[in-house]
VOMARVEX-788522 format. One record per residue (C-alpha): residue in three letters; y, x, z. Coordinates in nm, 2 decimals. Layout:
BEGIN
("ala",(Y,X,Z))
...
This chain:
BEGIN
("unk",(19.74,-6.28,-2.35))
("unk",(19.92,-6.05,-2.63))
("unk",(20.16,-5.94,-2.42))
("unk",(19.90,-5.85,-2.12))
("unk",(19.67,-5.65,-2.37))
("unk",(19.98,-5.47,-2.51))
("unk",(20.10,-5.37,-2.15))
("unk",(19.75,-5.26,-2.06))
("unk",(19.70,-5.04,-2.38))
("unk",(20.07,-4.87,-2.31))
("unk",(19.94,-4.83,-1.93))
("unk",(19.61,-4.65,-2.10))
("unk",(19.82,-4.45,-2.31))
("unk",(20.03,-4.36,-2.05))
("unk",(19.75,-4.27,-1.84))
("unk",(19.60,-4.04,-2.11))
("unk",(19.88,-3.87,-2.19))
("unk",(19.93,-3.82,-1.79))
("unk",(19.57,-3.67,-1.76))
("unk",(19.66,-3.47,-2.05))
("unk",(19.97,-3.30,-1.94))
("unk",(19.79,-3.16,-1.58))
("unk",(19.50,-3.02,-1.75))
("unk",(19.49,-2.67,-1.70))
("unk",(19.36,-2.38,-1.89))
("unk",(19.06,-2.21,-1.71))
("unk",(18.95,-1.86,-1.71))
("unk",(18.62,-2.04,-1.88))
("unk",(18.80,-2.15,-2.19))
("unk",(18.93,-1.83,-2.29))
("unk",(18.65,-1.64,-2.26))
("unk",(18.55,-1.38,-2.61))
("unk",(18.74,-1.21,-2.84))
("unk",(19.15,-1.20,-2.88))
("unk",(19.31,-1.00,-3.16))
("unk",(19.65,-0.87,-3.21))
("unk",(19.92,-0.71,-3.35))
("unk",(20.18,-0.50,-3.12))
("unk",(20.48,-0.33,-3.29))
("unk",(20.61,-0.04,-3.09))
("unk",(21.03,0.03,-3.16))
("unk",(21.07,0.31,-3.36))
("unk",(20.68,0.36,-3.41))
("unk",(20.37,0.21,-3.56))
("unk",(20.22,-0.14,-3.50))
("unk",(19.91,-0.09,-3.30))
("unk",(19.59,-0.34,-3.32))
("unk",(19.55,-0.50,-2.97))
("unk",(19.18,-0.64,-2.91))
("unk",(19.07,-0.83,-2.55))
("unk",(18.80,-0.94,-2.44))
("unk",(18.72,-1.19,-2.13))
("unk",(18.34,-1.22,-2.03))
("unk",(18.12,-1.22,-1.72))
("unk",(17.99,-0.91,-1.52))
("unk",(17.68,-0.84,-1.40))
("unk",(17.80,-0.95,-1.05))
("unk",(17.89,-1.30,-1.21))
("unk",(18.24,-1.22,-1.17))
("unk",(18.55,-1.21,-1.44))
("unk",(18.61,-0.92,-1.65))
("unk",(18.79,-0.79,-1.94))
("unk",(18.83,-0.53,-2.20))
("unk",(19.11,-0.37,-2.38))
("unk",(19.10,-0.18,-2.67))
("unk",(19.39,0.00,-2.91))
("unk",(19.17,-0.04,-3.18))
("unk",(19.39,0.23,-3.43))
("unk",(19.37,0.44,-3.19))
("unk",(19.01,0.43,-3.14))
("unk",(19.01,0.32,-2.77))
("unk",(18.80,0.07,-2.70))
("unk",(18.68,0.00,-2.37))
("unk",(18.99,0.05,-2.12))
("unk",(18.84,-0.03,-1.76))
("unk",(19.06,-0.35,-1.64))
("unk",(19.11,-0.42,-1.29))
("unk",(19.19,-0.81,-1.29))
("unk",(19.19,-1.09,-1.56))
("unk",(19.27,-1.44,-1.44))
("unk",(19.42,-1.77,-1.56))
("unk",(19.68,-1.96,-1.34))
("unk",(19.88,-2.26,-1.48))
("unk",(19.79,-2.14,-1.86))
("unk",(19.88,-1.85,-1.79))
("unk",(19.68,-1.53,-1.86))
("unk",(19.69,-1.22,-1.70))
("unk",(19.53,-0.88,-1.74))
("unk",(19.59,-0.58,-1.49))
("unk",(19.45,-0.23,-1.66))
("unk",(19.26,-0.03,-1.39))
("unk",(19.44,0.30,-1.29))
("unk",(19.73,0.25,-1.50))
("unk",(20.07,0.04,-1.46))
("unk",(19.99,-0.20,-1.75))
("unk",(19.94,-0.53,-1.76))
("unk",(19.89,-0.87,-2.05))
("unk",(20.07,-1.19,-1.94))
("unk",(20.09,-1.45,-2.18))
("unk",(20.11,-1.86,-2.21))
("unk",(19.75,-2.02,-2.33))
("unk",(19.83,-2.25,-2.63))
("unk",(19.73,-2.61,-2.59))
("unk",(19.46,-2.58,-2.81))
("unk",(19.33,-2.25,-2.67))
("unk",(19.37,-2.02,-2.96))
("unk",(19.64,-1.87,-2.91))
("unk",(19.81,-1.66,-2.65))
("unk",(20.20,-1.54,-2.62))
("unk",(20.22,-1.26,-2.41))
("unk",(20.37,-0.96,-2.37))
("unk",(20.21,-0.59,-2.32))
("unk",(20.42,-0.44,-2.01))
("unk",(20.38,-0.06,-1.95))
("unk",(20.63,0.05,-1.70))
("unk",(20.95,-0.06,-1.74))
("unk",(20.90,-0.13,-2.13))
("unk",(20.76,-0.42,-2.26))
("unk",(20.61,-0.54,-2.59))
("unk",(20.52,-0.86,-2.77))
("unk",(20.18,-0.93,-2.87))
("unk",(20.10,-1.28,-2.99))
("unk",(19.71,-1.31,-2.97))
("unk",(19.42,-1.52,-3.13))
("unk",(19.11,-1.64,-3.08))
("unk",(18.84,-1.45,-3.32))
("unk",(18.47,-1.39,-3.31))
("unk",(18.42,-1.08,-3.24))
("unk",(18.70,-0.71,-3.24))
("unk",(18.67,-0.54,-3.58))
("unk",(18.44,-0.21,-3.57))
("unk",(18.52,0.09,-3.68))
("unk",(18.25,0.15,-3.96))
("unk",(18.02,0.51,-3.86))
("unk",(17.70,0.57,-4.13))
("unk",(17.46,0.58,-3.81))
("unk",(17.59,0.29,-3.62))
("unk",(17.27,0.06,-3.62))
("unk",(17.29,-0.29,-3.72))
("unk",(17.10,-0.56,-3.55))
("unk",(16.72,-0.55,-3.61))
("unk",(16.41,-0.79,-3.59))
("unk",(16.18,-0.42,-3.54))
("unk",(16.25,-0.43,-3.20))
("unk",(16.33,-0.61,-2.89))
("unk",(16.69,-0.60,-2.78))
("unk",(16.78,-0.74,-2.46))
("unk",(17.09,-0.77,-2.26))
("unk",(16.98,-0.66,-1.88))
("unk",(17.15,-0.60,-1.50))
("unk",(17.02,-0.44,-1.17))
("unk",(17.12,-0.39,-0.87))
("unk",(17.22,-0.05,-0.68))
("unk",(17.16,-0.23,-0.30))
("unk",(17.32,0.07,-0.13))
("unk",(17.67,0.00,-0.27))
("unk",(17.63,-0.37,-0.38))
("unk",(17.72,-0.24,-0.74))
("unk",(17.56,-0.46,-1.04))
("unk",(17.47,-0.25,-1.34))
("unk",(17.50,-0.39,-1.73))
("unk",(17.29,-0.23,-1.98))
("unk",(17.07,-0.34,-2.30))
("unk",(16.71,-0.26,-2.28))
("unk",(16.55,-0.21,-2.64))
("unk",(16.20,-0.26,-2.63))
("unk",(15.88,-0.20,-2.92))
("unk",(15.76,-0.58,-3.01))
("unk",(15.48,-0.69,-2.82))
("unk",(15.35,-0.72,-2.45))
("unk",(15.19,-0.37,-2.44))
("unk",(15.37,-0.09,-2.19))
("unk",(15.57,0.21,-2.30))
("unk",(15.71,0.51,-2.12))
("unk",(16.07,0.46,-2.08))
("unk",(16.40,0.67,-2.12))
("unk",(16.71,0.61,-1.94))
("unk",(17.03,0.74,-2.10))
("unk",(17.29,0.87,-1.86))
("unk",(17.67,0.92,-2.02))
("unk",(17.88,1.24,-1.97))
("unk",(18.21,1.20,-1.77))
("unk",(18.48,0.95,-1.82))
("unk",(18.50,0.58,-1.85))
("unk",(18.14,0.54,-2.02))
("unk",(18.08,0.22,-2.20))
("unk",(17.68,0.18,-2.24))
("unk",(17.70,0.28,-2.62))
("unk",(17.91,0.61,-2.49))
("unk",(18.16,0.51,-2.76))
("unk",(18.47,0.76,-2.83))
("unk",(18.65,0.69,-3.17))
("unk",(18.41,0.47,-3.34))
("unk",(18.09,0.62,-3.28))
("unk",(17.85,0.50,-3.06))
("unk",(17.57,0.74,-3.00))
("unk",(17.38,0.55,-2.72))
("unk",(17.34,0.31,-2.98))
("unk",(17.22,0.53,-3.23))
("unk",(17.01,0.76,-2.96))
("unk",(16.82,0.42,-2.85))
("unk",(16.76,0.31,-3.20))
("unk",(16.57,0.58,-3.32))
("unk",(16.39,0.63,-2.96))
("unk",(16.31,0.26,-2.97))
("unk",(16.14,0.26,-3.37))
("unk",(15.95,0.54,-3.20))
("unk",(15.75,0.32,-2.91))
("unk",(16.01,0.38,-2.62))
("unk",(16.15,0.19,-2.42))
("unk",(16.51,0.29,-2.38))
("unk",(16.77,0.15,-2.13))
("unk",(17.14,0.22,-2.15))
("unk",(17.43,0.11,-1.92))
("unk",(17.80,0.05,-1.84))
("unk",(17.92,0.33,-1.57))
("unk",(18.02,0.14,-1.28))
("unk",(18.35,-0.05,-1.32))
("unk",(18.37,-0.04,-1.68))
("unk",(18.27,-0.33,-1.89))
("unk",(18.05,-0.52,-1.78))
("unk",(17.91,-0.35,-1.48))
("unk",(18.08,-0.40,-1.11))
("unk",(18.22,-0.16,-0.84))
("unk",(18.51,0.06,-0.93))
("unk",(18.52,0.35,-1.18))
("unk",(18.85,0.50,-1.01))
("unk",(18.74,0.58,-0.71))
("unk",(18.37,0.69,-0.79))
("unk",(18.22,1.01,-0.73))
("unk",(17.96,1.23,-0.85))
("unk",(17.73,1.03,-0.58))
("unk",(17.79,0.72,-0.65))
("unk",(17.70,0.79,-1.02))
("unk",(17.38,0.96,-0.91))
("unk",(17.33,0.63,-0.67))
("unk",(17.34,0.41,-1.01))
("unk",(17.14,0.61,-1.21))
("unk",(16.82,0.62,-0.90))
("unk",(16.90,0.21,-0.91))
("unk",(16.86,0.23,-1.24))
("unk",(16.47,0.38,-1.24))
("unk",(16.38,0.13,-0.97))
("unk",(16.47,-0.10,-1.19))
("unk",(16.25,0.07,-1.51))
("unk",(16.00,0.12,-1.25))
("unk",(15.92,-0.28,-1.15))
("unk",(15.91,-0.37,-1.50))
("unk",(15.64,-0.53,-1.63))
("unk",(15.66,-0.38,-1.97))
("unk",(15.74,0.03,-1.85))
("unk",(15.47,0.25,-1.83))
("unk",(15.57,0.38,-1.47))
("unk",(15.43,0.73,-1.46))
("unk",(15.62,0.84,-1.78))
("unk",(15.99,0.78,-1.77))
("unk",(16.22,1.01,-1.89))
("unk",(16.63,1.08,-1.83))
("unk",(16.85,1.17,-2.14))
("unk",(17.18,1.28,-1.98))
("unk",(17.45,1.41,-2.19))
("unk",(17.73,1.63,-2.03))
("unk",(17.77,1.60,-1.69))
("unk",(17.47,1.33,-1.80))
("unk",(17.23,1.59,-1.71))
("unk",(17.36,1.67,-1.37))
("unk",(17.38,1.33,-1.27))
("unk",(16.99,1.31,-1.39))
("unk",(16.87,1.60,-1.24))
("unk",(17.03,1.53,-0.94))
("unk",(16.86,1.15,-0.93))
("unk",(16.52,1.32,-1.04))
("unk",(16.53,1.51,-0.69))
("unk",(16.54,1.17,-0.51))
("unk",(16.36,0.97,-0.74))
("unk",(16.08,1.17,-0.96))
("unk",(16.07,1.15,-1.32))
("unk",(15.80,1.29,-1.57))
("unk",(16.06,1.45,-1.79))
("unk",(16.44,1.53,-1.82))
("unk",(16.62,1.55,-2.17))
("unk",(16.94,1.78,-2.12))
("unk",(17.23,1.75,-2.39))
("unk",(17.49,1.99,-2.35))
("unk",(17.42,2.02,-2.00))
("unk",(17.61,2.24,-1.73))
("unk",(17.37,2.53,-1.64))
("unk",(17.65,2.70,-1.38))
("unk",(17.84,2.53,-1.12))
("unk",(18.07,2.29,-1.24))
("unk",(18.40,2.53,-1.11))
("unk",(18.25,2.82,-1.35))
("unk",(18.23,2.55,-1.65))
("unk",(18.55,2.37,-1.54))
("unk",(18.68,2.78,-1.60))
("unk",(18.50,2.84,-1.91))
("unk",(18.63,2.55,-2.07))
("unk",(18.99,2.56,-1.97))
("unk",(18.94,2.86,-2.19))
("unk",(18.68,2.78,-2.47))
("unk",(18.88,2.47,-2.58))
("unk",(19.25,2.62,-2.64))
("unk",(19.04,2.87,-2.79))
("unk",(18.88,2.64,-3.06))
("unk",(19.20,2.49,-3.11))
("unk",(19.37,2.83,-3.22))
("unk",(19.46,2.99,-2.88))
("unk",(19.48,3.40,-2.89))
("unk",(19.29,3.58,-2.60))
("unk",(19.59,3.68,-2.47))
("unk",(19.61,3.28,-2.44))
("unk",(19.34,3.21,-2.26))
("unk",(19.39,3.49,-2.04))
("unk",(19.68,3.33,-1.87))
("unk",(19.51,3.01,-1.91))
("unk",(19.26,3.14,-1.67))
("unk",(19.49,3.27,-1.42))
("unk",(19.63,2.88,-1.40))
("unk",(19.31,2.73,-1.41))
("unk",(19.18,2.96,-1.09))
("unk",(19.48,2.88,-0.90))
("unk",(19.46,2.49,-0.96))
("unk",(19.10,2.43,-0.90))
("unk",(19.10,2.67,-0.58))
("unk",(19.42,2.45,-0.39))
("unk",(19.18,2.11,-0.50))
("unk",(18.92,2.30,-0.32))
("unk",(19.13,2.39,-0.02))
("unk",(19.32,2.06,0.06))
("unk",(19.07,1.76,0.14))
("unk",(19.39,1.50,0.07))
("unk",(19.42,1.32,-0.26))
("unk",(19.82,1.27,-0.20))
("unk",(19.85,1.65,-0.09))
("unk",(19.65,1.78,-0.39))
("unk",(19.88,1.58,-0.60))
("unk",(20.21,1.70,-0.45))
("unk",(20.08,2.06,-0.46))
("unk",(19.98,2.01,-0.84))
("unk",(20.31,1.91,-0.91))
("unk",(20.45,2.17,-0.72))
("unk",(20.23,2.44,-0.91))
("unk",(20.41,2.25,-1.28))
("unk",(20.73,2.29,-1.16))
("unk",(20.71,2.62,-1.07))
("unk",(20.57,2.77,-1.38))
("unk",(20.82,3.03,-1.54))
("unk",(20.81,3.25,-1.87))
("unk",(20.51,3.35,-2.07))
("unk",(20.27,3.11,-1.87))
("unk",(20.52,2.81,-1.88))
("unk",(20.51,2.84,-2.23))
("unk",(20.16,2.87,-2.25))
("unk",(20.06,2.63,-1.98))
("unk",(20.26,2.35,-2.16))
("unk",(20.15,2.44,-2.53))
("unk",(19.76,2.41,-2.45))
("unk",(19.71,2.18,-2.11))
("unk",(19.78,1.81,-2.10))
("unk",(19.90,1.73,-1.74))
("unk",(19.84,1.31,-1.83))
("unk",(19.47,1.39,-1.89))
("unk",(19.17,1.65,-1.84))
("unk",(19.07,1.82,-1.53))
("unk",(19.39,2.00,-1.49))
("unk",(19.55,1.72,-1.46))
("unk",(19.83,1.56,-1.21))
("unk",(19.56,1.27,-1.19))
("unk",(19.24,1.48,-1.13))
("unk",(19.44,1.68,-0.89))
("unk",(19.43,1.36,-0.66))
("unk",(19.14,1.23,-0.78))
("unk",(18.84,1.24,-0.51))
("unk",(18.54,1.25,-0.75))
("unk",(18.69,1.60,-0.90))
("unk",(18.74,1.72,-0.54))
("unk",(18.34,1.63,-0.55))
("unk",(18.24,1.74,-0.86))
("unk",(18.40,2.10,-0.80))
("unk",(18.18,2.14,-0.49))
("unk",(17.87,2.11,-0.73))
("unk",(17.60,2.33,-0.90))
("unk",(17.33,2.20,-1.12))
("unk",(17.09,2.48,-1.03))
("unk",(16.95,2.45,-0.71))
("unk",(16.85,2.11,-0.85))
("unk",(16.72,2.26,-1.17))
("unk",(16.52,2.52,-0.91))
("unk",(16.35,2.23,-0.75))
("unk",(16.24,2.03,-1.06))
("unk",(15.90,1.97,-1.12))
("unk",(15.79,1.76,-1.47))
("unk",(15.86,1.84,-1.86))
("unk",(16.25,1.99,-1.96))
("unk",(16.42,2.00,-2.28))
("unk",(16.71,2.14,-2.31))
("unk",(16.95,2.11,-2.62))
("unk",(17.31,2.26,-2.72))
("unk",(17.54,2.28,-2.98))
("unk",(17.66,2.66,-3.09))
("unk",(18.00,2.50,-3.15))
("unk",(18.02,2.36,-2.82))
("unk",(18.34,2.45,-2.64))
("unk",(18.33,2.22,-2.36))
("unk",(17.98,2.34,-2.18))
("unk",(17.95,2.66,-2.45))
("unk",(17.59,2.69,-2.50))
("unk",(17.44,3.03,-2.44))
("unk",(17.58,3.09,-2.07))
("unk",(17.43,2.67,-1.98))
("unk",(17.14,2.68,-2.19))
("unk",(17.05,3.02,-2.01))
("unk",(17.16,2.93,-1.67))
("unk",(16.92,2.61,-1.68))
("unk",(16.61,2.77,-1.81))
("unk",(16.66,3.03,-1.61))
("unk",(16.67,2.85,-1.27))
("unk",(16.32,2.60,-1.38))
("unk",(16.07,2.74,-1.16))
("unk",(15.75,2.75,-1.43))
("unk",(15.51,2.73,-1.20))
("unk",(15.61,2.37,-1.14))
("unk",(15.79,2.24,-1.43))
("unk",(15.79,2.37,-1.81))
("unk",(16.07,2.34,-2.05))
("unk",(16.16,2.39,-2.41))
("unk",(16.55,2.50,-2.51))
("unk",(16.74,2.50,-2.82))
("unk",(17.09,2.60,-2.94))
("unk",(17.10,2.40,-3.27))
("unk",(17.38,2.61,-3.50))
("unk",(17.68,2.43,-3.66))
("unk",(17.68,2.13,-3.35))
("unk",(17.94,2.08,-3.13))
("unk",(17.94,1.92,-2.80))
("unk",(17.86,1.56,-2.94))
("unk",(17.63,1.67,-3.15))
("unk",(17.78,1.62,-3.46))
("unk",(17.79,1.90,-3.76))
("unk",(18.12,2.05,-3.66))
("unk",(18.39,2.25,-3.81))
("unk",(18.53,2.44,-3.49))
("unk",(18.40,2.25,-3.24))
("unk",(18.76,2.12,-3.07))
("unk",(18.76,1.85,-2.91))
("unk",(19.02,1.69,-3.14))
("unk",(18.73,1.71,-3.41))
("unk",(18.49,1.48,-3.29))
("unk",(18.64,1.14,-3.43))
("unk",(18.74,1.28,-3.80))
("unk",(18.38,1.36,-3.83))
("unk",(18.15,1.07,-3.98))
("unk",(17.85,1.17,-3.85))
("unk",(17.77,1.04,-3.50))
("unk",(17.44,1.29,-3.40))
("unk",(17.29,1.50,-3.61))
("unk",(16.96,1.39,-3.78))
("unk",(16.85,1.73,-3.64))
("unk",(16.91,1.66,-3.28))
("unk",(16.73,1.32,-3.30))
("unk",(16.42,1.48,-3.47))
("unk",(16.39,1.75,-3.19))
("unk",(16.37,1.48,-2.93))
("unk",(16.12,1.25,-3.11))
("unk",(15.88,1.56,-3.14))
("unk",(15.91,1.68,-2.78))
("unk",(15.91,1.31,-2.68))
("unk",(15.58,1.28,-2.89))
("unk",(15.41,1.61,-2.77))
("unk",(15.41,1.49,-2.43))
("unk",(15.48,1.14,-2.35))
């Protein structure tokens, strides 16, 4: 009987050990927060963070974040596990993450490939990526209602993420929906550590609003695909998005209101003329068509960075010639070919001056926006027949500092184009802001992370009153 018990415990062992060696890692188990370090030959080590979580669609998603480098929310095509092993595919870019799971789950050896180049990056399990620590970030709070929330824009089967902050209670509150400026928009409209959706729908919500904020479509945890959206399709989500603030229970439905900030505001005035509003909140808002700002600023930001007139002069020249062949050629692949075509054939004085002040990887002059559909789009645009059409309460706020939408030209153009006898509307150039609202030095670009401040107390006290004197 010894001998049977022993062979049947070695069979049970055997069997364990057996079920043990074909169990396989699933997307499930590595969901949350990864951390690590990547050393780059010849150059710093970077702070890699991932994360692995569900989307609004119910599908898998990630996040990748360069976390020295104050990147947080790179939109990520694919994240699977097969066999153990993980892989990540970044959205519009050649990189990917491919690592082996450790048994235990903690622990993942991959490697960061970029190109041809490839870098190690041993990851672990943690509870959450470090934050970069901003004076107005808001922590979490027990004075108000804070609730993760998803809707649905039918037309393109896209599924929105947002949090909803909401006054205690059961009563109803008019409700603001903020709406992000161009880019890659994560709901908080984080750039280097500051998050001033988060800071925006704070203060709104210790006010009595209701305030709703989302991930563009594509980029966290919202569906659909971020590369190849246009200006529609933004608009699309943002007229989903008041549906949804219009079914619910706790919105007061005849006073919502749109903050949009950049190209925010056209994307809200444009939703408004589909789907009324009672009120518009327009933060550095384009008041010409988008080709007349697109020139502007190809000028206004060398400028603030130390370019002479002379400069910006030629700057223009370049920035006329690039946007009018996007305007003229309908193909993505030809616009690119011609954009590269219009680089390499840059000689003398402008070559020099082309390459010292415009980044061909990034921006609107750009190899990439040359192919890109949505700035084909956007450059067929102009904010003001939407403005003309408006009807409901207007504020309109800019920074003196701004050089990205400079303020007296927009500010002008939009108040000038509201129709009075059906809409009213308040404007403000606030002195000293730049085009994030934040106390500024010179207003560049390149300014906004170094600063501390997120928004200025200023801009948040001018919206509260107007908010208050009519809503």
């Amino acid at each position: 009987m010894k001998c049977t018990l022993n062979t049947f415990a070695k069979l049970l062992a055997a069997a364990t050990l057996s079920c043990s060696a074909i169990a396989q890692t699933t997307i499930q188990d590595i969901q949350g927060s990864w951390l690590g370090a990547m050393a780059i030959p010849d150059g710093p080590t970077l702070n890699i963070g991932i994360e692995v979580f569900q989307k609004a669609d119910g599908s898998w998603g990630g996040n990748v974040a360069s976390l020295d480098q104050g990147v947080r929310y790179m939109p990520v095509a694919t994240v699977a596990v097969e066999a153990n092993t993980f892989h990540l595919q970044l959205a519009g870019a050649p990189i990917t993450v491919v690592g082996e799971v450790s048994a235990d789950q903690q622990h993942i050896s991959a490697d960061f490939n970029q190109g041809s180049s490839a870098f190690e990056l041993e990851l672990d399990k943690v509870p959450a990526l470090p934050e970069v620590e901003r004076p107005q970030t808001p922590s979490h709070s027990e004075d108000y209602l804070n609730q993760a929330v998803r809707y649905h824009n039918v037309q393109d089967d896209v599924w929105l993420s947002g949090t909803m902050t909401l006054p205690q209670g059961s009563a109803k509150h008019p409700a603001i929906m903020l709406i992000a400026g161009s880019g890659p928009n994560h709901r908080d409209s984080y750039f280097g550590g500051h998050r001033p959706f988060a800071v925006i729908a704070d203060y709104l919500t210790r006010q009595g609003y209701i305030v709703l904020r989302s991930d563009k479509r594509g980029i966290y945890k919202s569906s659909g695909d971020f590369q190849t959206a246009t200006l529609a399709d933004f608009v699309a989500d943002a007229e989903a998005a008041l549906q949804f603030l219009t079914a619910h229970p706790r919105v007061d439905a005849d006073n919502i209101i749109l903050l949009g900030h950049s190209e925010g505001s056209l994307v809200s005035v444009m939703a408004a003329s589909a789907q009324p509003v009672q009120g518009i909140i327009s933060l550095a808002g384009p008041g010409m068509s988008v080709l007349d700002i697109l020139l502007l600023q190809d000028q206004t930001e060398p400028a603030a960075k130390g370019a002479t007139q002379a400069e910006t002069d030629i700057l223009l020249g370049f920035s006329q010639r690039f946007y009018q062949m996007i305007l003229a050629t309908p193909s993505g692949e030809a616009r690119k070919q011609k954009a590269l075509a219009m680089y390499e054939g840059l000689a003398g004085t402008e070559a020099e001056v082309v390459g010292r002040w415009v980044n061909t990887n990034s921006g609107t002059l750009s190899i990439g926006a040359a192919e890109s559909d949505s700035l084909y789009e956007l450059l067929q645009q102009n904010p003001l027949p939407y403005w003309q059409q408006f009807t409901g309460e207007a504020l309109i706020l800019n920074g003196s500092k701004d050089s990205q939408v400079p303020a007296e030209p927009n500010v002008a153009g939009i108040v000038a184009a509201i129709n009075p006898a059906q809409a009213h509307v308040e404007s403000e150039i606030i002195s000293g802001l730049n085009h994030m609202f934040q106390t500024a030095e010179t207003g560049a670009n390149d300014e906004y992370a170094s600063i501390e401040q997120t928004i200025s107390p200023a801009v948040l006290s001018k919206i509260s009153q107007w908010l208050a004197a009519r809503f």
